[in-house]
C-alpha positions in Angstrom: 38.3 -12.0 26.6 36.1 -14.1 29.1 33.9 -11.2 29.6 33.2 -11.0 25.9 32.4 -14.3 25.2 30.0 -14.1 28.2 28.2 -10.7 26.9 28.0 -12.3 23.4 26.8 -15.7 24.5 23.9 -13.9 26.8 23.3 -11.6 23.3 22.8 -14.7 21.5 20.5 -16.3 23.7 18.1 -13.1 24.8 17.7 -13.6 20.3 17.1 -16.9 20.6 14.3 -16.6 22.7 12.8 -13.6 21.6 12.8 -15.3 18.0 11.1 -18.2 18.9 8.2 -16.3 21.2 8.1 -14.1 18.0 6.7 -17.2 16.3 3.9 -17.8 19.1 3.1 -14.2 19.2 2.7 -14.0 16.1 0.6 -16.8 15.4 -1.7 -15.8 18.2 -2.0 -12.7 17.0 -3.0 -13.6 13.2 -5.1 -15.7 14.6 -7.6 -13.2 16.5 -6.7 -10.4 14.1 -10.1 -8.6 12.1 -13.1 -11.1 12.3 -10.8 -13.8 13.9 -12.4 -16.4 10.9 -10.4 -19.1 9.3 -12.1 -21.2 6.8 -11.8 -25.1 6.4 -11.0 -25.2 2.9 -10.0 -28.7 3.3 -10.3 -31.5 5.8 -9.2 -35.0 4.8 -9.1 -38.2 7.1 -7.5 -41.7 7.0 -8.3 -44.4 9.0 -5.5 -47.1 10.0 -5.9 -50.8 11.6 -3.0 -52.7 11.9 -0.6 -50.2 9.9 -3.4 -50.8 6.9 -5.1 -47.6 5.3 -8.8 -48.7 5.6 -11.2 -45.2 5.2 -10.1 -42.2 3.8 -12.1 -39.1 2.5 -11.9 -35.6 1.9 -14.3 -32.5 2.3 -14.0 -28.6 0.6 -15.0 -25.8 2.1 -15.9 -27.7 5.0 -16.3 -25.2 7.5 -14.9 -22.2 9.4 -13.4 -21.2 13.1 -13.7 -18.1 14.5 -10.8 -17.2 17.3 -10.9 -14.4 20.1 -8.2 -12.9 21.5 -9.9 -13.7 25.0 -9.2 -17.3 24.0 -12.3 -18.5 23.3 -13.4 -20.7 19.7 -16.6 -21.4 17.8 -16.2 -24.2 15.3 -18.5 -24.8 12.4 -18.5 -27.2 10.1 -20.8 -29.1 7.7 -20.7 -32.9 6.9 -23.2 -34.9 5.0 -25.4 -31.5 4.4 -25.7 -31.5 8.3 -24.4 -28.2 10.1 -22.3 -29.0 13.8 -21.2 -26.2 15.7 -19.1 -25.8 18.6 -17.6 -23.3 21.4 -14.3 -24.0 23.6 -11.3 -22.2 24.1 -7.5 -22.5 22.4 -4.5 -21.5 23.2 -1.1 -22.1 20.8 2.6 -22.7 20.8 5.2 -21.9 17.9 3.9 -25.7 17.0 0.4 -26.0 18.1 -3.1 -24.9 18.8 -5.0 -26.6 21.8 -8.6 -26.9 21.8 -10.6 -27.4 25.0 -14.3 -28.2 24.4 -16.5 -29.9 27.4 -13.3 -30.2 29.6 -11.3 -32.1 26.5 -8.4 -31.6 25.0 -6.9 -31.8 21.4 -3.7 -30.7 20.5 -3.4 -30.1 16.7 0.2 -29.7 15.1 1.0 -27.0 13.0 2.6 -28.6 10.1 2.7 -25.5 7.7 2.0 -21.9 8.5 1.8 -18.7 6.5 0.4 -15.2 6.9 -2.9 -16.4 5.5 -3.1 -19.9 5.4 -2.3 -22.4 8.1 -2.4 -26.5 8.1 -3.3 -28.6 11.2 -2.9 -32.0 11.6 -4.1 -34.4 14.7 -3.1 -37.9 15.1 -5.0 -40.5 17.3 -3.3 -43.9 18.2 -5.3 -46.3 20.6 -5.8 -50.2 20.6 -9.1 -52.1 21.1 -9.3 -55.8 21.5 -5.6 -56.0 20.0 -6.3 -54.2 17.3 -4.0 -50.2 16.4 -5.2 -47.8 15.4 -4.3 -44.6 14.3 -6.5 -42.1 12.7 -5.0 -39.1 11.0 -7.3 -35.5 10.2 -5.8 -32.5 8.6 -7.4 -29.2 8.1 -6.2 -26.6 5.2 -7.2 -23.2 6.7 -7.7 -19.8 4.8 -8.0 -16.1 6.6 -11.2 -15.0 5.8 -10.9 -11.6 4.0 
C-alpha cells in the first residue's frame, strides 16, 4: 500500500510540473511563432503620489514588439506623433516577461493571456523627498496576423 501511494504521489508531481512548464513553453513559443509581432493596441498609465491618482492617459495602437526565439526584442512605439524604437532581449516565466535593454531590467506581469492576445502590467513604487509613488503601465497586446 506504501508503495502505491509513493508511485502515485511521484505521478502526480512529474504532472504538476510538466503542467506548469507547459505554460512557460507555451508562452515562449507564441511569442516567437511566424513574424514574432505583437501589437500595442493599448497602453494606459496612472500616476500615484501619496496613494492619490494624479496623471492618467491612454494610447491606441500605440505600437508593436517583435520577439525572437534567440531572445532578442525590438520595441516600437509612437507617442505624441514621435516614433521611439528599441532592441534588448526577454526572457519569460508562466507569469512574466523580462526585458533587458542597456543592462536594465523590467519585469512585466502577465495578468491575462490567451492564444492571441496577452496583457502586461509593470508597477514602479519609489519615494523622493518623502513623497510615494507608484506608477502603473499596462499594455493590451494583439498577434499580428
Amino acid at each position: 500500500m506504501k508503495r502505491v501511494l509513493t508511485l502515485t504521489c511521484m505521478i502526480l508531481l512529474t504532472g504538476l510540473v510538466t503542467v506548469s512548464c507547459s505554460k512557460e513553453k507555451r508562452i515562449e513559443r507564441r511569442l516567437a511563432s511566424k513574424s514574432g509581432k505583437w501589437n500595442i493596441e493599448t497602453y494606459t498609465y496612472q500616476y500615484y503620489e501619496d496613494g492619490a491618482l494624479v496623471e492618467s492617459g491612454a494610447y491606441s495602437n500605440a505600437g508593436y514588439f517583435i520577439f525572437d526565439e534567440d531572445g532578442t526584442v525590438v520595441q516600437t512605439y509612437t507617442q505624441d506623433g514621435t516614433t521611439y524604437s528599441y532592441a534588448g532581449t526577454w526572457s519569460n516565466t508562466r507569469d512574466e516577461i523580462t526585458f533587458i535593454e542597456d543592462g536594465d531590467a523590467t519585469v512585466w506581469e502577465i495578468t491575462d493571456y490567451r492564444r492571441n492576445e496577452m496583457t502586461l502590467e509593470f508597477t514602479d513604487v519609489y519615494s523622493i523627498n518623502g513623497i510615494d509613488y507608484r506608477d502603473v503601465y499596462v499594455m493590451e497586446l494583439e498577434k499580428d496576423r
